[in-house]
N, C-alpha and C positions, 0 to 999 in steps of 0.2 A: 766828476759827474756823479750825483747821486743817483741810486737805484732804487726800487721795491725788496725786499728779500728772496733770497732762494733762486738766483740762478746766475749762471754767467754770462760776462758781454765780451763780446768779442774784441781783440787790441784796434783793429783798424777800420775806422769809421764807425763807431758805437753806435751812433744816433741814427736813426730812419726820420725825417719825415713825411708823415700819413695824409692820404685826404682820404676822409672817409666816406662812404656811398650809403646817401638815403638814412642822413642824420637829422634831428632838427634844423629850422633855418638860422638860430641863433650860434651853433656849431659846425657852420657851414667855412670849416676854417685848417690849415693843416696844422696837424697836432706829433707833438716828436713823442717817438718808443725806442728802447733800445734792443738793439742786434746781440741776438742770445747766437751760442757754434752751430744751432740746429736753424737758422735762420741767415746764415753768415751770407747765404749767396743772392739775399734781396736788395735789390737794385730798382734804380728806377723805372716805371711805366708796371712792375709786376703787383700781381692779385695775391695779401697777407691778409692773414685774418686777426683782430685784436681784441679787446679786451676793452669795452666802454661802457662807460655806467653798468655796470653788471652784466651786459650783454655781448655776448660774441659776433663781433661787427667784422664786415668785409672794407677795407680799403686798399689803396693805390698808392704804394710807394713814390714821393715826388723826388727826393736823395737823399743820398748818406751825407752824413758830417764828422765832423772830429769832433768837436762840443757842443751842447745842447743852448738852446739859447734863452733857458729856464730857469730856476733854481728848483722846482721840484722835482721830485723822485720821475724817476721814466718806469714806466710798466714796459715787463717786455712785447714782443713782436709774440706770439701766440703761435704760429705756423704761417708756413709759405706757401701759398697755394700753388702755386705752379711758377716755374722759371722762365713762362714765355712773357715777353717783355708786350703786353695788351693793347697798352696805350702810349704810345710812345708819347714824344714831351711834344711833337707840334699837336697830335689829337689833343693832349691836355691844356694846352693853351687855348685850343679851338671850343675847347669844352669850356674853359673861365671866359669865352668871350660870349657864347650865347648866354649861359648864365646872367652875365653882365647886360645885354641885349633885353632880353626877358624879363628879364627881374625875378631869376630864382635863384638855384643852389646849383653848385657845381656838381654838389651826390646827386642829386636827381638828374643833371643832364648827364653823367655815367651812368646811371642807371638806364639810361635809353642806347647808350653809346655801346653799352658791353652786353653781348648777350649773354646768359647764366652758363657756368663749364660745367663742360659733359666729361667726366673722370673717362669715362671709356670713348669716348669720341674723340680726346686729347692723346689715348695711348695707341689707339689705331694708328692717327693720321702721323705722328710721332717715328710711327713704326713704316709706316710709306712714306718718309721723309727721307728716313735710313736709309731704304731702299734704292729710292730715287738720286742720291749721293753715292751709293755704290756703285749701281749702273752708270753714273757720269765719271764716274772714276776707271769703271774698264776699258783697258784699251780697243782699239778699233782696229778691225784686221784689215792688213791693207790690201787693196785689190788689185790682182794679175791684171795685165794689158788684155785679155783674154776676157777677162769678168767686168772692168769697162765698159769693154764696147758691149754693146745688145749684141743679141743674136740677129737682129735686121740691121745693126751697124755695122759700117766700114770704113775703110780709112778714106777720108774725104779725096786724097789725090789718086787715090784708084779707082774711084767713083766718076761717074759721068752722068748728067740726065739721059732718060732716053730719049730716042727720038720721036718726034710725035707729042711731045707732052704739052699741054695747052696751059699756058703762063696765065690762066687765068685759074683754073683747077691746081694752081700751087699756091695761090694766094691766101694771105693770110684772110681768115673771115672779119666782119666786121663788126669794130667793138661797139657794144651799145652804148648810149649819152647815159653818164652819170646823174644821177640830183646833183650830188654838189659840186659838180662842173658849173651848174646855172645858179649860183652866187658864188661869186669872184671872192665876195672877202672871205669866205670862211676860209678861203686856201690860205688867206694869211695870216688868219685864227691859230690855224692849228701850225703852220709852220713855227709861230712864236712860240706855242705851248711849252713850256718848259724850260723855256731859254734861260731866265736866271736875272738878264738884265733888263732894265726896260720899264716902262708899264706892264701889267700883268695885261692882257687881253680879254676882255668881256664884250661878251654882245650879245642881242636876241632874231631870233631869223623868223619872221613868218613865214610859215610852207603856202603854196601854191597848192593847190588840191591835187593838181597832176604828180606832186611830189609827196610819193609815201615817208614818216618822218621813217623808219626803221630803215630805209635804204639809204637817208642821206647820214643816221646816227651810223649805222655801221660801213659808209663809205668812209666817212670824219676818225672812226677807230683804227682803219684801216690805214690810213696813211697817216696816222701821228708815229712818231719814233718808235721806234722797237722795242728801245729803251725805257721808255715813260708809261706808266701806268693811266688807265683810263677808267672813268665810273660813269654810267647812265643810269639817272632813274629816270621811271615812268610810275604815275599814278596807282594802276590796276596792273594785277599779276598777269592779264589777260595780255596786257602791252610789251609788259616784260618779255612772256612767251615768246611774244611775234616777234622780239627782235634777236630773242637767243636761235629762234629758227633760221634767222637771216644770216646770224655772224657764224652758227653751223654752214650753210651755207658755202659764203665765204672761204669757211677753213678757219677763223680765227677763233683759237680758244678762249671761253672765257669764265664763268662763275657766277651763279645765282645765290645772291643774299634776299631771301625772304624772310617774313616772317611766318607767314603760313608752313616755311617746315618745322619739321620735328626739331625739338634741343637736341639733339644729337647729330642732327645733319647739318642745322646751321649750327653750331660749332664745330663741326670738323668745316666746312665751307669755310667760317672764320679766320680757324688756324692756317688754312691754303693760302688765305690772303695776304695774313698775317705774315708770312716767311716768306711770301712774294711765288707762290708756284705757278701764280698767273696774273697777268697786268692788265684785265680786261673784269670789271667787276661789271654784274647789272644788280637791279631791284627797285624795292619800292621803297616808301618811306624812312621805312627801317633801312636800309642799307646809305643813310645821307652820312654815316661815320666809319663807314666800311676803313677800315686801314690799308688801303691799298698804297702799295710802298713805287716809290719817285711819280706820285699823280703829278700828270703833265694836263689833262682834261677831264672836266665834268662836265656831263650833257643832262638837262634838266627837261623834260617833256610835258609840254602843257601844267604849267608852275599853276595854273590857278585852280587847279580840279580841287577839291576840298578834301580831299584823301589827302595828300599831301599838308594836310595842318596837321600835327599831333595833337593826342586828347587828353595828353598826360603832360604833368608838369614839369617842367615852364612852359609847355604850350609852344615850343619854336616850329614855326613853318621850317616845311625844307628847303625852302628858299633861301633861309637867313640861315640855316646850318653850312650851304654851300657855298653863300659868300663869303662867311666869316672862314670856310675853309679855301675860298681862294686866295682871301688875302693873306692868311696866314701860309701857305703852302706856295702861295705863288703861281696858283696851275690857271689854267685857261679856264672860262667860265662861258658857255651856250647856254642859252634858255629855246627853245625851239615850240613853236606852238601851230595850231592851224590857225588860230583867232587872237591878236594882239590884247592883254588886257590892259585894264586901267596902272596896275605897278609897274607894268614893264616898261608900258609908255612914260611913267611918270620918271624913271631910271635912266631911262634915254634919254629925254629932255633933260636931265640933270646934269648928263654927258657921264654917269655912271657907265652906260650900255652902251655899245657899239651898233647902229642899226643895219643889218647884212641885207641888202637887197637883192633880188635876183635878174640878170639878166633880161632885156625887154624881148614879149615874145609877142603871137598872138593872142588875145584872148579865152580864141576857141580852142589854141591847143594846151591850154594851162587850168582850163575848169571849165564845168558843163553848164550848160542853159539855164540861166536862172530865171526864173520868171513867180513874180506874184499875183495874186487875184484882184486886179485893182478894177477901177470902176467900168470899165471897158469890157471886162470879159463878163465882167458880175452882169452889166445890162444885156449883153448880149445874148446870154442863158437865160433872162429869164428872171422869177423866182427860184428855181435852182441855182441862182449864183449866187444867194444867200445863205443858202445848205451849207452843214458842214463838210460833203463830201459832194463838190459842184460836180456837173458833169465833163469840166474842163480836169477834173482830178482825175476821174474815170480814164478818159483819151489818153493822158500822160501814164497812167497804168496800163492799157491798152499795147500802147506803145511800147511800153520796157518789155514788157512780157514777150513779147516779140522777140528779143532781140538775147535777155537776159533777166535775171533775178531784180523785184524792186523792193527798196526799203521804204516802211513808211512810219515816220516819229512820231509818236504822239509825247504829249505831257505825264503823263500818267498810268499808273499801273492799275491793275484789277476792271472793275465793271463801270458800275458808274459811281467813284472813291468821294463825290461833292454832291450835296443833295440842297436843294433851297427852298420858299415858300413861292409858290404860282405866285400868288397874287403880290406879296411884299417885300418878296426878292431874299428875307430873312433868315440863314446858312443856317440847316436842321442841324442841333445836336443831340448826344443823350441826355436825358433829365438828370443819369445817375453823375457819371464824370463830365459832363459838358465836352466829349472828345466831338468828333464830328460822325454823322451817320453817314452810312454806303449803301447799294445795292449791289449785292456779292452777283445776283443771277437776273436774268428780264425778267419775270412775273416772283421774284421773290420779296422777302419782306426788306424792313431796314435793319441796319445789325449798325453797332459801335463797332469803331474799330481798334478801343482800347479796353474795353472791359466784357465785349462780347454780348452783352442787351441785347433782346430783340423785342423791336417797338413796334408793334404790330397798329396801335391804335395813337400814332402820333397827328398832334396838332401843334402848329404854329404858335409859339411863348406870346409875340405881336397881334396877330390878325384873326389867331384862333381857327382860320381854317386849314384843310386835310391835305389838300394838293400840294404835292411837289414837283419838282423838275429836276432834270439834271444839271451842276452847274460845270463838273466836266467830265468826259469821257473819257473811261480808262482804254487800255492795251487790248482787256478781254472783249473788250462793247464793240471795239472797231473791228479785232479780225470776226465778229459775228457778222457785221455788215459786209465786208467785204468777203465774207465766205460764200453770203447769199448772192452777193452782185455776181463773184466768180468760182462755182461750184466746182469747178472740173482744175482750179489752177491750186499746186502744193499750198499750204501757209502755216505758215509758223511765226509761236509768242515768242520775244526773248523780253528778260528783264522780269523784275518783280517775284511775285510766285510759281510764274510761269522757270526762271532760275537761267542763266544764260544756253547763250546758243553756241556752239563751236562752228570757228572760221569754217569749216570744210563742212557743216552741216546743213549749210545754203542750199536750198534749192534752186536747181540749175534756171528755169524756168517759174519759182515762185514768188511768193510775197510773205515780206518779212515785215509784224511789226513790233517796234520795238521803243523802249523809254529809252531820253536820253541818257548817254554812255555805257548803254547793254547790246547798240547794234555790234552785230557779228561782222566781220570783215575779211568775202570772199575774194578767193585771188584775181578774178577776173574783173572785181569792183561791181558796182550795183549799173544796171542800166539806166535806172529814174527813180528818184526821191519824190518822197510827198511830203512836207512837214506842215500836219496837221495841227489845229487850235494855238495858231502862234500868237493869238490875241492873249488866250488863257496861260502862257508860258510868260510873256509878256507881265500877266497881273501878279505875280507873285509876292507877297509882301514882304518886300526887303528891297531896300536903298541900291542893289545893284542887280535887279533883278534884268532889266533892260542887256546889263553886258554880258550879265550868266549866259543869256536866252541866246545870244549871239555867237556863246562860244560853242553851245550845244547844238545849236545851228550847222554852223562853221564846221564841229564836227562831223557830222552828217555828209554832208555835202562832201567833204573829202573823199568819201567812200564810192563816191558815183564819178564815171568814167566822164572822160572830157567832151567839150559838144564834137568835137570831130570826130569821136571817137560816137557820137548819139545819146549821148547821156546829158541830161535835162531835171531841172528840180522844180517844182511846183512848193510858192512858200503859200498855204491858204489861211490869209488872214488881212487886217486894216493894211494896206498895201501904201497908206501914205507915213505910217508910223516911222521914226529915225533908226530903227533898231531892225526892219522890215527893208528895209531903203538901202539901206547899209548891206545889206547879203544882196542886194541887186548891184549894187557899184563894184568897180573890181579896183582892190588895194585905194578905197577912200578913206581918207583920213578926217572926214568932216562931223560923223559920228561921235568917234572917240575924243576929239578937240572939244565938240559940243558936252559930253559926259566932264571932262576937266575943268573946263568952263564952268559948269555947274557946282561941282566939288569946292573948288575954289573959294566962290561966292558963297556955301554953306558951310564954310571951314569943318569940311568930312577929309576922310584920309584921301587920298595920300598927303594933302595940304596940312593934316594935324594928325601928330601922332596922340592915337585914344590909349587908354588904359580903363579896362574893367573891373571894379568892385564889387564882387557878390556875396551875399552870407544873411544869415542870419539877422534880422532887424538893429538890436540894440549892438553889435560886433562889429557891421558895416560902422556903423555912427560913430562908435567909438573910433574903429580906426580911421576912420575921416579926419578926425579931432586932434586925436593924439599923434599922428602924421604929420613931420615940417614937410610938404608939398613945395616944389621950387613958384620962385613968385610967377605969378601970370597964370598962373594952370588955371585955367575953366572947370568947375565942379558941377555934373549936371546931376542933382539930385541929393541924396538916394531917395528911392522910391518905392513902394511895395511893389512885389510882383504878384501877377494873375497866376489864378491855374489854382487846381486842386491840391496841386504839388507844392504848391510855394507858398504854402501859407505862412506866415514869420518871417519870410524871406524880403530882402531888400537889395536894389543894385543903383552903385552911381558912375559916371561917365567921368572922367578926365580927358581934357584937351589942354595940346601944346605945342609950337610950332616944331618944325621936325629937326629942327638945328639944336634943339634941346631937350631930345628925345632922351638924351644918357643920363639927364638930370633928373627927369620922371621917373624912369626906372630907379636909380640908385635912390630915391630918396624910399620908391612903394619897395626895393628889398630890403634896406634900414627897416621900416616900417613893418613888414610882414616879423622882419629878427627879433625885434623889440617886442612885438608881440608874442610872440613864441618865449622867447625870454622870461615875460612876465603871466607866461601861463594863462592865457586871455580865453576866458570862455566861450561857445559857442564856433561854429565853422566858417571859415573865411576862406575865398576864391579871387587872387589876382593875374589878371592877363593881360599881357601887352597886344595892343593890336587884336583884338577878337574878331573874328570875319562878320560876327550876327550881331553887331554893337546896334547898328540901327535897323 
């Protein structure tokens, strides 16, 4: 084995090989060093630091060897950063499969995988590990016949009941119905979880409103093995919260991997994991590579919230970090949602996903009254039932308030955030950046809401004339209306600037309004929903804005108590639309059949896997060019982009059926290596599957 000069290598297993973290994509490759005395005890899965192109680089020992499989010189191993084994070898294959998936580098998906060490968060938790081993190691004092029994205990055959006592006031009290008692398969979800042989178990469960996910994720934790390690993520820290309060609760300990904490908390969190001090992990995105040792189940919550994409390269949803760790790991895989999306359905149908139904009940005691403003009521009111806040909205507020707290959702945050021309309908922007203008206050001026202008003396680019309108109403516009309608009842913003609301901060008897996924969620549940300008939730420009609108919905609506219970949702909006239709039907499947339908026929995902090209004009082209693309791929483009920002800027679209989704990839990470290789100028951006492609 040749070496560099000036040190020595150890007699057994000389060779390390390295992958390295957050190198070029052309070096995206493991590279062998040799094992100097002061590095003897590096081993696979641990954090060394080396010695590359001039720079002091971190990587991940993959193993030792007796001989190198090189001819030139080994540099050595530089330092060991620490001897806790990080990444053990299934994280690392989990990590070469999204890689692979994606179309990136394996340093970058460690880079998301590992969070940076904290020297003194390592020597802490280090030092309450010791601890934790000594206390299991002292013995246990055994207890007197005396120390046994209670002081209210006695020996059961000297005992007698008294007389008089009423065999009903010894009875045990009665246990409440579980959620996941009312779907049957999960019990045999989680029963499998872990088992070893088999098909691994996957499925996705839509909730019933009446079913909080937090009770039926932490009943599911609950009765998995002792044994077996469990992870749930959820979107928002906010959900996280709610379910670590529940599994508190409970009794069952478990562990928050965020990213919101400090480097020092979540790496000591890490290291707990790490050596297994608890089998129960939660978090959000960041935590889809939590190392939680013999995972038996992952529970996934509402897979489609867009929190859940990462913004950093490769780009992997934690959708696809969680499957690629089912199959690899073997563990059980839930997805749990209140609104079924287009990939989940599309996974089921594939017979990837297991569909968990619930149990048949009534309707009134599984979710509340749903009703829309359709042409019946709208006649009936009047011109009022053309308002945005008909007087059939009023009554249903009327009503909750009565009883309990109402939420009411609008689209948007601030005042009025859309402004257009009276006369030519033509969406006011600034002159300076072309953002769009607002009205922050009622009698105030227009402001941008990107560079801060105030257009005091604007006119229509079209028509030339002064008049505006609003084209929709924010959070702040509507609790002004509703302040005036109900002067004496609490209200409160959440969402936006206004900044969230805390569960417990509900008012008992008020009105809450709030954007979607910033409603608060009091324990008693909301008496009555309102979900306002569902037309304008509706228009949003993008290819799946009809199924967002539904899940936002969907969300909503879980939060309001059942009709037996008098809880009622008013959807006010086109009451004949499929997306409108569809939150009136309970568990229809005509919707989403009609949405696949669609997809299908426009060869959109899930029917075709996309890949995105962005960059720089002449860097796009080239890499078009110089790219072997597998045969068949659809190239749609490139094309300039709009915007003040994008000027030089070009993006094109690849399609391909999804059976040769591995071919696309491999051929755009060749592609991306070769470039980097060749030193290619200007900035280049590839994504598998981008959520905003159309």
């Amino acid at each position: 084995m040749r070496t560099t000069a000036g040190f020595e290598v150890v007699e057994e297993l000389p060779v390390a090989s390295v992958r390295l973290v957050g190198v070029l994509p052309h070096l995206d490759r493991p590279f062998e060093y040799a094992v100097t005395p002061a590095t003897a005890a590096a081993g696979p899965g641990m954090r060394v630091r080396v010695r590359f192109s001039g720079k002091d680089t971190e990587g991940i020992v993959l193993e030792r060897r007796a001989e190198p499989t090189t001819d030139r010189a080994l540099a050595p191993l530089t330092r060991l950063v620490s001897e806790d084994v990080v990444v053990p070898s299934a994280m690392m294959r989990v990590c070469e499969e999204v890689a692979e998936r994606c179309a990136g580098t394996v340093g970058d998906v460690l880079r998301l995988a590992l969070p940076p060490r904290h020297a003194r968060a390592e020597k802490a938790d280090r030092a309450a590990a010791e601890k934790e081993a000594q206390a299991a190691e002292e013995p246990v004092p055994e207890a007197t016949d005396s120390e046994e029994k209670g002081p209210d205990e006695s020996d059961p055959e000297e005992s007698s009941p008294e007389e008089g006592t009423d065999a009903e006031d010894s009875a045990a009290p009665p246990v409440a119905p579980r959620s996941v008692d009312r779907y049957p398969g999960l019990a045999a979800l989680i029963a499998r979880a872990g088992s070893g042989t088999g098909p691994v178990p996957r499925a996705s469960l839509v909730l019933d409103p009446v079913d909080a996910w937090t009770e039926l994720a932490a009943e599911a934790v609950a009765d998995l093995d002792p044994v077996l390690g469990a992870l749930v993520i959820a979107p928002d820290q906010r959900d996280v919260a709610r379910l670590s309060r529940v599994l508190t609760a409970k009794g069952i300990a478990h562990e928050i991997l965020a990213g919101t904490e400090g480097p020092e908390k979540r790496y000591r969190t890490f290291r707990r994991i790490l050596r297994g001090a608890t089998r129960v992990v939660l978090g959000n995105r960041s935590a889809a590579f939590a190392p939680v040792r013999d995972l038996g189940l992952v529970i996934c919550y509402d897979e489609a919230d867009d929190l859940l994409e990462e913004p950093r390269a490769p780009y992997p949803h934690t959708r696809t970090v969680l499957q690629c760790r089912s199959a690899e790991e073997r563990c059980a895989l839930l997805f749990l949602a209140t609104s079924e999306s287009v990939t989940m359905r599309a996974l089921t149908e594939a017979g990837y996903l297991a569909r968990l139904e619930p149990v048949p009940a009534p309707v009134t005691a599984v979710r509340p009254r749903i009703v829309a403003m359709d042409q019946y009521l709208r006649d009936r009111e009047g011109p009022s039932g053309r308002s945005r806040l008909p007087q059939e909205a009023m009554r249903v507020l009327r009503r909750g308030l009565a009883t309990g707290p109402v939420l009411v959702q609008v689209p948007r945050s601030g005042y009025v955030p859309a402004i257009a021309c009276t006369f030519c309908g033509t969406r006011a922007r600034c002159p300076e950046c072309a953002a769009p203008l607002s009205l922050r206050g009622r009698d105030g001026p227009l402001h941008c809401t990107v560079c801060g202008r105030r257009e005091d003396g604007y006119r229509c680019p079209e028509c030339d004339r002064t008049r505006v309108r609003a084209m929709v109403i924010g959070s702040t516009r509507t609790a002004e209306e509703l302040h005036r309608a109900f002067p004496d009842v609490p209200l409160t913003v959440a969402g936006g600037a206004h900044g969230p609301l805390e569960d417990d901060a509900v008012p008992e008897h008020g009105i809450v309004v709030a954007t979607p996924g910033a409603e608060p969620a009091p324990e008693g549940r909301y008496s009555a929903s309102l979900l306002l300008d569902a037309d304008a939730m509706l228009g949003r420009a993008a290819f799946d804005a009809d199924v967002e609108a539904v899940r936002r919905w969907r969300g909503a609506i879980s939060l309001v108590r059942t009709a037996e219970q008098g809880g009622e949702v008013l959807v006010v909006g086109t009451s004949t639309l499929p997306a409108i239709r569809d939150l009136v039907a309970h568990r229809s499947a005509l919707f989403l059949d009609r949405i696949l339908e669609d997809r299908r026929e426009l060869d959109l995902p899930p029917f075709r896997r996309v890949a995105e090209v962005v960059g720089e004009r002449e860097a796009c082209r080239a890499f078009l060019e110089s790219t072997e693309l597998p045969d068949g791929t659809e190239v749609l483009g490139p094309v300039d982009l709009e915007g003040p920002d994008q000027a030089g800027r070009s993006r094109a679209v690849l399609r391909l059926p999804p059976e040769r989704s591995r071919e696309l990839a491999a051929a755009l990470r060749a592609g991306v290596a070769a470039r980097s290789a060749r030193k290619a100028r200007g900035s280049l951006r590839v994504r598998m599957d981008p959520p905003d492609v159309f």
